[in-house]
C-alpha positions in Angstrom: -38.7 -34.2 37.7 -38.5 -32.0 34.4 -36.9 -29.0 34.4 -39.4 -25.7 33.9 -38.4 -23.7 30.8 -37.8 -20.4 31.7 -40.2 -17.9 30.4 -38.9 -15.4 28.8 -40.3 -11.5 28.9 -41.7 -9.6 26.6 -38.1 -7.1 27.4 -36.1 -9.8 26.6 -38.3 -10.9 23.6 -37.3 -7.8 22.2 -34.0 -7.3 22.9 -33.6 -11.0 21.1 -35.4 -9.6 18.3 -33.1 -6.1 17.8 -30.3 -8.3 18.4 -31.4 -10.6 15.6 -32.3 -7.6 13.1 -29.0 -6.2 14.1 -27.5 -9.3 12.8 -28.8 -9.3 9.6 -29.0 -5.6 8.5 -25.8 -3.9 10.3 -23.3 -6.2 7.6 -25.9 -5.2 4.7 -25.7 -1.9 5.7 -22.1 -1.5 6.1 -21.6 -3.6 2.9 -23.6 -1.5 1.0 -21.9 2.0 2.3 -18.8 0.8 1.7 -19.7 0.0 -1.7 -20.9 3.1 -2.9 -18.2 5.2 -0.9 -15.6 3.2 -3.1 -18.1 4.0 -6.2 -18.2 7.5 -5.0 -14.4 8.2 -4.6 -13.8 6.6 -8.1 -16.1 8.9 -9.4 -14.4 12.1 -7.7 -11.2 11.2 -9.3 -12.2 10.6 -12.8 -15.1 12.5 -13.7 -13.8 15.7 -13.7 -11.9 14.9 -16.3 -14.2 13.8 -18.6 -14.8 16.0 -21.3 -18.4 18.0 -21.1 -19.4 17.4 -24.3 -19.0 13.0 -23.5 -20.4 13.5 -20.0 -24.6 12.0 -19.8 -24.6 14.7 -16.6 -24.1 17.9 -18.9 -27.0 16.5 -21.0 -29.5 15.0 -18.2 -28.3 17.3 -15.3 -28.6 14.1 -13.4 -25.4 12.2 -11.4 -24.5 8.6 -12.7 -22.9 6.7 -9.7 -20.4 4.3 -11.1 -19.7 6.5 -14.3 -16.4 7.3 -13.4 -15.5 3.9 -11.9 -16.5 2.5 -15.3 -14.6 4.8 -17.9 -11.6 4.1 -15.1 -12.1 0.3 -15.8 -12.3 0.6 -19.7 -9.2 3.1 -19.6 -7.0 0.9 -17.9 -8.3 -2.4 -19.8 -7.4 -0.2 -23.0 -4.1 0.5 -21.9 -3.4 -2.7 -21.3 -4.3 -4.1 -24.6 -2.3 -1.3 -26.1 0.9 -1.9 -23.8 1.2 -5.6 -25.6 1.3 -4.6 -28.7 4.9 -3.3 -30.7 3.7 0.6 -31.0 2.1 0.6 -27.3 4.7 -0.8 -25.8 7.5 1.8 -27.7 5.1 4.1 -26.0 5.1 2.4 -22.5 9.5 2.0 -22.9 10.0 5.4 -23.8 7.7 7.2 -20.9 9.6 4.6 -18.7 12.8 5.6 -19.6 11.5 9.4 -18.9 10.9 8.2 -15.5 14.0 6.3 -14.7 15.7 9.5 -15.7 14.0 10.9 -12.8 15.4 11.9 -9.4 13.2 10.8 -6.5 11.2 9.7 -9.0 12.3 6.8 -10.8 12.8 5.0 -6.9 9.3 5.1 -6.7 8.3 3.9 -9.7 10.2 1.0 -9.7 9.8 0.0 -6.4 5.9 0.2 -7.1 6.1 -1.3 -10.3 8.1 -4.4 -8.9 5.4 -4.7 -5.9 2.5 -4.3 -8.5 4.5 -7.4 -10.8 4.8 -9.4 -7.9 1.7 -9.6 -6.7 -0.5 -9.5 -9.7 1.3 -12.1 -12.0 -0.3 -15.2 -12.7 2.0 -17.3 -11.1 2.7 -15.5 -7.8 2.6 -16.9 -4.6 2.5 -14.2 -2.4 0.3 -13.8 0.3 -1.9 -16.8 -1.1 -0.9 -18.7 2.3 -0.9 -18.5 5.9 1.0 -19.8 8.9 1.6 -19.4 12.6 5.1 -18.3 14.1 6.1 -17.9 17.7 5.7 -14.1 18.2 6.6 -11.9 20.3 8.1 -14.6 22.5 8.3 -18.8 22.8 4.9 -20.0 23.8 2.6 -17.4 22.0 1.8 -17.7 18.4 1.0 -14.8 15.5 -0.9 -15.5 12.5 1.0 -14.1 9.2 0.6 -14.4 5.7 3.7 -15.7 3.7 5.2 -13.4 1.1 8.1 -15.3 -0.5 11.4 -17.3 0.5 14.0 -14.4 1.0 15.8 -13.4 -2.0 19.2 -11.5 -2.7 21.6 -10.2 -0.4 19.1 -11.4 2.7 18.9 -14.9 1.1 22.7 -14.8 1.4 23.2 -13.8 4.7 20.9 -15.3 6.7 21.4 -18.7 4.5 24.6 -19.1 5.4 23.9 -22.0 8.4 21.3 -23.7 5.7 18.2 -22.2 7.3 15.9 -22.0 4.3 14.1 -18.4 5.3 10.6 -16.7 4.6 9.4 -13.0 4.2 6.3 -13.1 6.2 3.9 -9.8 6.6 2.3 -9.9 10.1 -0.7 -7.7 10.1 -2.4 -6.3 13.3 -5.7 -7.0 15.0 -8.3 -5.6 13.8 -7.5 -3.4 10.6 -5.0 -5.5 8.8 -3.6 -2.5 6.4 -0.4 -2.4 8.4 2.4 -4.4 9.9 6.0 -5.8 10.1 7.7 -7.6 7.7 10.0 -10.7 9.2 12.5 -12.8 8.2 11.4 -16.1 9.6 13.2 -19.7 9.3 11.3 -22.1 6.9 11.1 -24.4 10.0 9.7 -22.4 12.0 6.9 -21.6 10.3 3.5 -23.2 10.4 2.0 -23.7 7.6 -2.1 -23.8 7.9 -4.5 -25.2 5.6 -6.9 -21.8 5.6 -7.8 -19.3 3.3 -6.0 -15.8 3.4 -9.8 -14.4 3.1 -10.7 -16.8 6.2 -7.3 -15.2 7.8 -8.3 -11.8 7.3 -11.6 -12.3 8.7 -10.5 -14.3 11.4 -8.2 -11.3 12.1 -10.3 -8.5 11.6 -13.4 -10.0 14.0 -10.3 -10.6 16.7 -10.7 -13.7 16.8 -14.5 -14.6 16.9 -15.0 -15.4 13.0 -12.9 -19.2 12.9 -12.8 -20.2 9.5 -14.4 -24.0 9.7 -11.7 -27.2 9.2 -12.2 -30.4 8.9 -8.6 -32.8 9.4 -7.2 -34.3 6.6 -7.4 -38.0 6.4 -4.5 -40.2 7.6 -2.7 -41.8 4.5 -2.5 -46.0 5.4 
């Protein structure tokens, strides 16, 4: 006896259809927003400052999306070619030591300045892998993304029973942006094989979005 396929109505022909549309246009959509949002508040921070006589929009009376975003690139870019060579960077030393003169001030700075240094070097590790720690009890695991081994006085005193330890950033569910930072035995720690852009998806969809994984081969 075969089985009947189940007809299905013209209601629920529909709905499959929105459903499917919805698929394909709400992350286009929202992709597209956020892009020019970004383009938009890029442009609301630099474009006033542009001189009138250099801005097209004086001339044309017509906005340029992206203007400000781009003289924002080139500026920076230009900066940073001028910081490496011997007159920029007398320049760069001498506004920093202005700032480290500063109250309040120079905390800030260098704290950011570290942070920035960190994470943008070349040969920084941070945050570039992921692992699983039992959290907030045994038996239930959090995802985390690993900063660095612990460094300083922390290194020191929670080293001193041989425990190699990790700085780990655990981010919530579903906007990452904000978390805790632990102090996590090496051991303890494991280590997975995925992205941190599969992480943060995997994180940010609560769970529905798993990156795909194939095992690795057993060595002979």
């Amino acid at each position: 006896m075969t089985d009947i396929p189940e007809r299905i109505t013209i209601v629920g022909r529909l709905r499959n259809n929105f459903l499917t549309g919805l698929i394909i246009c709400a992350p286009l959509a929202i992709t597209i927003w956020l892009t020019f949002a970004f383009i938009d508040w890029a442009d609301s921070w630099v474009t006033p400052y542009i001189p009138q006589r250099y801005n097209p929009q004086y001339y044309f009376d017509i906005t340029i999306p992206g203007l400000g975003l781009l003289i924002a690139v080139v500026f920076i870019t230009v900066i940073g070619f001028l910081g490496k060579n011997l007159i920029g960077r007398s320049v760069v030393n001498f506004g920093e030591s202005i700032l480290h003169r500063t109250p309040l001030v120079r905390t800030l700075y260098r704290s950011l300045k570290q942070i920035f240094e960190t994470v943008l070097k070349d040969q920084s590790t941070s945050f570039k892998k992921v692992g699983l720690i039992e959290f907030p009890g045994p038996g239930s695991w959090a995802m985390v993304f690993i900063s660095t081994e612990a460094q300083g006085e922390i290194a020191a005193r929670l080293n001193e029973e041989g425990e190699e330890m990790l700085a780990v950033f655990l981010p919530p569910t579903p906007v990452p942006t904000a978390g805790f930072l632990l102090f996590v035995p090496k051991s303890k720690v494991v280590m997975l094989d995925m992205t941190p852009e599969d992480a943060a998806k995997l994180l940010i969809s609560g769970g529905l979005i798993a990156p795909p994984w194939t095992p690795k081969p057993i060595a002979d």
